[in-house]
VMD Tcl script that draws the C-alpha trace (Angstrom):
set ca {
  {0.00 0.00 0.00}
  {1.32 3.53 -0.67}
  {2.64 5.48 2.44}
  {0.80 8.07 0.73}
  {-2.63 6.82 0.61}
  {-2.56 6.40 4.29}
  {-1.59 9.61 5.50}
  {-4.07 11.02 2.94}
  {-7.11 9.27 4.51}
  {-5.84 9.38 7.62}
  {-5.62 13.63 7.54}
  {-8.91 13.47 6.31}
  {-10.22 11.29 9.34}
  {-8.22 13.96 12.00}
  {-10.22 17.02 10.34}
  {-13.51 15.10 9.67}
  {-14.07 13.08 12.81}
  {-14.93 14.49 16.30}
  {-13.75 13.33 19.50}
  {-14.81 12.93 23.14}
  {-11.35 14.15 25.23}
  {-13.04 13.30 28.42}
  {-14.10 9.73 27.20}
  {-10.84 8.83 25.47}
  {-8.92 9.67 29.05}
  {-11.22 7.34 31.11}
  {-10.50 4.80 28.83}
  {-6.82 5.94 29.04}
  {-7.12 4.86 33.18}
  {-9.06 1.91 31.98}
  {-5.66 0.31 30.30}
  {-3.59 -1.57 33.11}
  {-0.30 -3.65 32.78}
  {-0.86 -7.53 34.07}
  {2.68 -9.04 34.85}
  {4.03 -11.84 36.45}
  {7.59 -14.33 36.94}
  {7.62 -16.77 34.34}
  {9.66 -20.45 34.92}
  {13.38 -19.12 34.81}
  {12.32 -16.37 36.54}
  {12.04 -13.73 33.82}
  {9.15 -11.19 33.62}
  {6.22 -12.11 31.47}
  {4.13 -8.78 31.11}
  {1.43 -7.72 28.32}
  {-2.10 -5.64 28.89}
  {-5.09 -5.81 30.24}
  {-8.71 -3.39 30.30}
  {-10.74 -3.05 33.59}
  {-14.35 -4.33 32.14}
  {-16.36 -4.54 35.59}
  {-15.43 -3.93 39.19}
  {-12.20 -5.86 39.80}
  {-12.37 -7.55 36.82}
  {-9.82 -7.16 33.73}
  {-9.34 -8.95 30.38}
  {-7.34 -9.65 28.42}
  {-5.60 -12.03 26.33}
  {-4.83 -15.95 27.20}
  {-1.56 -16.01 25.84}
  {-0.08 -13.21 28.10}
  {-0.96 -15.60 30.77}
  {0.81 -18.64 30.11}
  {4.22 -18.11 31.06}
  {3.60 -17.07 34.60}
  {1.87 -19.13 37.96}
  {0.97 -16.03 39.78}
  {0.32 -13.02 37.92}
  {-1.23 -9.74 38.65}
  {-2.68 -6.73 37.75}
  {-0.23 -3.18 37.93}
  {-1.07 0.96 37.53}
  {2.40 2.15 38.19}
  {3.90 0.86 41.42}
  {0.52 -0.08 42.96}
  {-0.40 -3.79 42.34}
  {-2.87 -6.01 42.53}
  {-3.21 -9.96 42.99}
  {-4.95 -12.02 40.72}
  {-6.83 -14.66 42.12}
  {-9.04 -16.35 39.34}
  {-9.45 -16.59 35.66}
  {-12.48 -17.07 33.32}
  {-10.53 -18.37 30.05}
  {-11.81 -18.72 26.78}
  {-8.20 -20.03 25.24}
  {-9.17 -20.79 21.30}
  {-10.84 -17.24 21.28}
  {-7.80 -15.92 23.02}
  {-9.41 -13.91 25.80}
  {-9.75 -14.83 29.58}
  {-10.94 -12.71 32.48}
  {-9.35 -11.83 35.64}
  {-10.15 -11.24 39.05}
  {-8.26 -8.79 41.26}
  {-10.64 -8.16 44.18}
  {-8.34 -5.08 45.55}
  {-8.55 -3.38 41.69}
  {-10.15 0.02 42.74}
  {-10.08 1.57 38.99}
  {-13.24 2.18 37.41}
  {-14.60 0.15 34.41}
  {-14.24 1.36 30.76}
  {-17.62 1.56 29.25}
  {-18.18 -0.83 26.17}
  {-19.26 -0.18 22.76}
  {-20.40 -2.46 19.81}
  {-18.47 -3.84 17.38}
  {-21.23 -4.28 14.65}
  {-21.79 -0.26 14.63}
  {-18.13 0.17 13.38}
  {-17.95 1.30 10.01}
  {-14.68 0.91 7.45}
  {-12.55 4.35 7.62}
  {-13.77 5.26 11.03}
  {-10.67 7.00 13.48}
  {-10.30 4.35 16.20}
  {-7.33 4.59 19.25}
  {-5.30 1.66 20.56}
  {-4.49 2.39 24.44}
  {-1.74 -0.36 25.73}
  {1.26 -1.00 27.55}
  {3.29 -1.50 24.15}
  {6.88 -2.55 25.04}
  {5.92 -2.90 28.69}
  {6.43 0.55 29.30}
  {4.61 1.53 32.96}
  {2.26 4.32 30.79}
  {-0.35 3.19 28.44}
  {0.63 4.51 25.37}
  {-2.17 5.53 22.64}
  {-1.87 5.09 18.64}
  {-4.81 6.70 16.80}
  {-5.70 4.76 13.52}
  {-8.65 3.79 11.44}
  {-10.45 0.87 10.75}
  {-9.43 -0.94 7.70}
  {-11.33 -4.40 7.69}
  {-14.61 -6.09 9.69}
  {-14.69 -9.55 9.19}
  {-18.47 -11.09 10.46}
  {-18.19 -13.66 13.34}
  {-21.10 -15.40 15.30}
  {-21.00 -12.94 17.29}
  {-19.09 -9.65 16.76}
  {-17.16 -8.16 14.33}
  {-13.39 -9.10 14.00}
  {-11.76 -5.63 13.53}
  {-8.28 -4.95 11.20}
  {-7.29 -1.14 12.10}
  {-4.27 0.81 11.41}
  {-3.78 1.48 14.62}
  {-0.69 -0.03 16.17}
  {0.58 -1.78 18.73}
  {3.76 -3.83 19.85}
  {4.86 -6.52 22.12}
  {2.89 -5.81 25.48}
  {0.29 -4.35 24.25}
  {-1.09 -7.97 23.86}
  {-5.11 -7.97 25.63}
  {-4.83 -3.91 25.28}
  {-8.03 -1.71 24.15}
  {-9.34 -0.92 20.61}
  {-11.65 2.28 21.29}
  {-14.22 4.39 19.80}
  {-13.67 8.30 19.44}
  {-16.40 8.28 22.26}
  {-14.19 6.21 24.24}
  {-16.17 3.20 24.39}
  {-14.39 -0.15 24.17}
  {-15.01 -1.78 20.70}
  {-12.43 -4.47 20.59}
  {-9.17 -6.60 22.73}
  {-5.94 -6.21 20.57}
  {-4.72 -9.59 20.59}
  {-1.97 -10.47 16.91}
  {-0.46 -9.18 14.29}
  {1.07 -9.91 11.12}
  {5.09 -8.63 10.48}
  {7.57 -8.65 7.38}
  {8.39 -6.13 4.94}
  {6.27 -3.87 4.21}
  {3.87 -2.57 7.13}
  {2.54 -4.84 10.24}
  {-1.82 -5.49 10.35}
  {-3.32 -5.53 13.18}
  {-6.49 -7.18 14.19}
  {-8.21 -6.49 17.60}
  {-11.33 -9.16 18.47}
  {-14.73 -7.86 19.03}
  {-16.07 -6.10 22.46}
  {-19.30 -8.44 22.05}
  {-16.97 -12.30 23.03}
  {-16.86 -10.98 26.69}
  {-20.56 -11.94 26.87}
  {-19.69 -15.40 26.56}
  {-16.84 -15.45 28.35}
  {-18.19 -14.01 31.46}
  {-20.88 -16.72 31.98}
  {-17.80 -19.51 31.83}
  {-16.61 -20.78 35.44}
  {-13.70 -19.33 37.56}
  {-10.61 -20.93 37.73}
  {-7.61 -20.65 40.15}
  {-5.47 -22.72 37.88}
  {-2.55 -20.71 36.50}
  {-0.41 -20.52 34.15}
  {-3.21 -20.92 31.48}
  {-2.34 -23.29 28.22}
  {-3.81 -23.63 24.71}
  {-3.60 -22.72 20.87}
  {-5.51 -19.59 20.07}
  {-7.30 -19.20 16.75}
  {-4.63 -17.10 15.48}
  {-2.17 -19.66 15.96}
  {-4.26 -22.25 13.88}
  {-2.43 -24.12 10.59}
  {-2.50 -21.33 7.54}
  {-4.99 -23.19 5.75}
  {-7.14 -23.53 8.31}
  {-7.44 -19.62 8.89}
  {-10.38 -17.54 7.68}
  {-9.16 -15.75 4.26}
  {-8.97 -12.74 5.90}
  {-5.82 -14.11 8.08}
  {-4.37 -15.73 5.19}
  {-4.37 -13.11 3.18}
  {-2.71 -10.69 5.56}
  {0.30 -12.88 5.77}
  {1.54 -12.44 2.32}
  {0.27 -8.95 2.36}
  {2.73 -7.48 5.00}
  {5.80 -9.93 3.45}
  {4.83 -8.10 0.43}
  {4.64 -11.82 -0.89}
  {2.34 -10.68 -3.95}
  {2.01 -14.06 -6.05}
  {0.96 -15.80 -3.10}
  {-1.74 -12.54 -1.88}
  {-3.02 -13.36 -5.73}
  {-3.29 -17.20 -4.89}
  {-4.66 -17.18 -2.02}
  {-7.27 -13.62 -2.71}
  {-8.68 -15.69 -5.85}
  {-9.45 -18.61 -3.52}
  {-11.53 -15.89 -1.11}
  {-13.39 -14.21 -3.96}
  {-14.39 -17.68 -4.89}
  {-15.94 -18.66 -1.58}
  {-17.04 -15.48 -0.48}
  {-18.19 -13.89 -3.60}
  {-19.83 -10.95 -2.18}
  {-17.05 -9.86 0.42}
  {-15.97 -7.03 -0.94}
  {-12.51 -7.38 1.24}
  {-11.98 -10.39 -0.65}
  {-12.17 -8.55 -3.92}
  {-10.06 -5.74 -2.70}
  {-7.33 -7.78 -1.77}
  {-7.33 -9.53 -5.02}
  {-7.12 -6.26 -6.43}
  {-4.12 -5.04 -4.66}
  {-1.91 -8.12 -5.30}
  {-3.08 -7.43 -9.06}
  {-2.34 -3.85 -8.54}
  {0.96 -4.72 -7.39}
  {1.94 -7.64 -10.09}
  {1.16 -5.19 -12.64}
  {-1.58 -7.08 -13.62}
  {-3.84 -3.79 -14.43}
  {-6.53 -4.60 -16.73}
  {-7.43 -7.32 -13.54}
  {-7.12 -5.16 -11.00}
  {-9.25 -3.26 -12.46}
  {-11.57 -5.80 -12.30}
  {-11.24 -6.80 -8.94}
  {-11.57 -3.19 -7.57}
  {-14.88 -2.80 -9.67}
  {-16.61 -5.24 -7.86}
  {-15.17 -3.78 -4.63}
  {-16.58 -0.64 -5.23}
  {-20.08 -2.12 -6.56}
  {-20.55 -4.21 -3.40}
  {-19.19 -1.66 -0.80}
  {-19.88 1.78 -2.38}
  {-18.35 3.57 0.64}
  {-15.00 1.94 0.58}
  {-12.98 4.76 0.36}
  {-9.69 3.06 -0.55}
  {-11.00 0.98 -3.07}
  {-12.35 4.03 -5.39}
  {-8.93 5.40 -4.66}
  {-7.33 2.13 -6.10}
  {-9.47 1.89 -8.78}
  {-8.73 5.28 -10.04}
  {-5.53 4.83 -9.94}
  {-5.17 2.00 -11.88}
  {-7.59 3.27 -14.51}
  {-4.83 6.11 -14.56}
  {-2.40 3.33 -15.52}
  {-4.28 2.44 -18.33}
  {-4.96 5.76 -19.89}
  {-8.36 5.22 -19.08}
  {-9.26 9.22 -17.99}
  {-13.40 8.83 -18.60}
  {-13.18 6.50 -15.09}
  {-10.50 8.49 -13.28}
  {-12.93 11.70 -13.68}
  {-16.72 9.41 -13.16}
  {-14.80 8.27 -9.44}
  {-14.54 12.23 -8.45}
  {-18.41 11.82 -8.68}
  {-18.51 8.70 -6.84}
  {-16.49 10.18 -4.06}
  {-18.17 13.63 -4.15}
  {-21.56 11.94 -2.69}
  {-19.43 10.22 0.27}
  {-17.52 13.22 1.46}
  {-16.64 16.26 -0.80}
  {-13.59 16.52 0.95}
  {-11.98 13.36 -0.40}
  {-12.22 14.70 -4.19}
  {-9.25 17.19 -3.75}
  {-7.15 14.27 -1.72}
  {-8.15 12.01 -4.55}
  {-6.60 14.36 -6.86}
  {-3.83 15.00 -5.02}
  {-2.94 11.03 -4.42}
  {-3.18 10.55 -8.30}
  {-1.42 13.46 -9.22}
  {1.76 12.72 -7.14}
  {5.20 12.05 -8.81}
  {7.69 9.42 -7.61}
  {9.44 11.54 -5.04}
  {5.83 11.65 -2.64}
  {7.62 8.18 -0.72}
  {5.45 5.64 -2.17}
  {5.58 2.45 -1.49}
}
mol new
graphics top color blue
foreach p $ca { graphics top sphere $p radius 0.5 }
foreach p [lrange $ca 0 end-1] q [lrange $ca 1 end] { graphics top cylinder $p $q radius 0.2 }
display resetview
């Protein structure tokens, strides 16, 4: 993906989005550290969200190096003493019963909308401040129950079980993996709406807590949306192509699927079919901002100016702000740090 594109979109979210200071900084206190000694006597540390009174979640695997962990806000700490796990889904729910910090209200994962500004709060790199990355949504993948987000916004080691969040400050989703290689990590966060479940499962004192997530399932065994990442941040194009074909085929209405197909087109030079592929993008999300954007730019590619001009309609009824930046993006030379 151009470095280009993103801060484009991502200038226009800043000046076209609102946001609730107040909210965003009780979800800020929300965001606690959980730690713990693993085996050799090491420190095992990642993040955690206070969800009801003396109750935290966050992810399984950030508890399964350690026997007795517990739940920190700079040097005050607090023992954990059970643990409602949910291991394939990755989350599991603590109990500290001296945790005095007030619950983050939650929001809903199914009112999230592609493009929307979203913040990641989280202890990334175990530092003792939560540290916040604004970004935007970029994918919602359907579940049985709650949307499984993809956002821009990032988040390293320790930030594992941290908070995806609303510009209202309401908690939308648990960051929980992410793909790495050459070109730009993804991130995917899993929906607000699996706590449900997960707090009608027993308490446990057992510790340290073992098990594969879903994220950690055999490639081909992955939804297409996980698959296709993979390749996409190794910049592994031929096998995005593969595998994107494979999605369109089984999801043939997913306009994701089509997208991605598009981009690893896009990217093999394979124009007249990404072309394609971003056509039926558009014509089954009409609101996918990045798609037109693709679209247009490949019909640049292929001299094709009748389409370039028709998207500057297509984008004027979404937001007549993103016909100038639309411009702009396909009027850029080489020098604008694309990539």
């Amino acid at each position: 993906m151009k470095l280009l594109l993103t801060v484009f979109i991502a200038l226009l979210s800043t000046t076209a989005q609102a946001y609730n200071q107040q909210a965003l900084m009780d979800a800020y206190f929300g965001v606690v550290m959980i730690r713990g000694y693993n085996e050799d006597g090491g420190m095992a540390y990642g993040s955690g969200v206070v969800v009801a009174d003396h109750t935290v979640v966050t992810n399984c695997h950030v508890l399964r190096a350690t026997k007795q962990p517990w739940v920190s806000r700079g040097e005050d700490t607090y023992p954990i003493t059970t643990v409602r796990a949910d291991v394939w889904h990755d989350l599991c729910l603590v109990t500290a019963p001296s945790l005095p910090l007030k619950p983050v209200v939650r929001g809903n994962s199914y009112a999230l909308m592609r493009g929307q500004e979203i913040s990641a709060i989280g202890h990334s790199n175990g530092v003792p401040a939560p540290i916040t990355s604004i970004g935007e949504i970029q994918g919602l993948y359907s579940t049985p129950s709650g949307n499984m987000i993809r956002s821009s916004a990032k988040f390293l080691m320790g930030a594992s079980g941290s908070g995806l969040f609303d510009m209202d400050g309401k908690l939308v989703g648990i960051n929980t993996f992410k793909t790495a290689g050459y070109g730009r990590s993804i991130h995917f966060a899993l929906p607000v709406e699996w706590l449900e479940t997960l707090e009608k499962m027993p308490a446990s004192t057992e510790f340290p807590v073992r098990g594969k997530a879903l994220w950690e399932e055999d490639e081909d065994k992955k939804p297409y949306y996980m698959q296709a990442a993979v390749p996409e941040s190794r910049q592994d194009w031929a096998n995005m192509e593969k595998i994107s074909a494979q999605w369109t085929q089984h999801e043939t209405s997913n306009a994701d699927a089509w997208f991605s197909l598009g981009l690893a087109e896009q990217s093999l030079k394979q124009f007249d079919a990404a072309a394609t592929a971003y056509q039926k993008a558009v014509s089954l999300d009409g609101q996918f901002v990045e798609a037109w954007f693709r679209r247009g730019e490949v019909a640049q590619q292929l001299g094709d100016s009748k389409t370039v001009k028709d998207i500057e309609s297509e984008l004027q009824k979404i937001d007549p702000l993103l016909v100038s930046v639309y411009q702009n993006y396909l009027s850029c030379e080489k020098n604008c740090q694309k990539q």
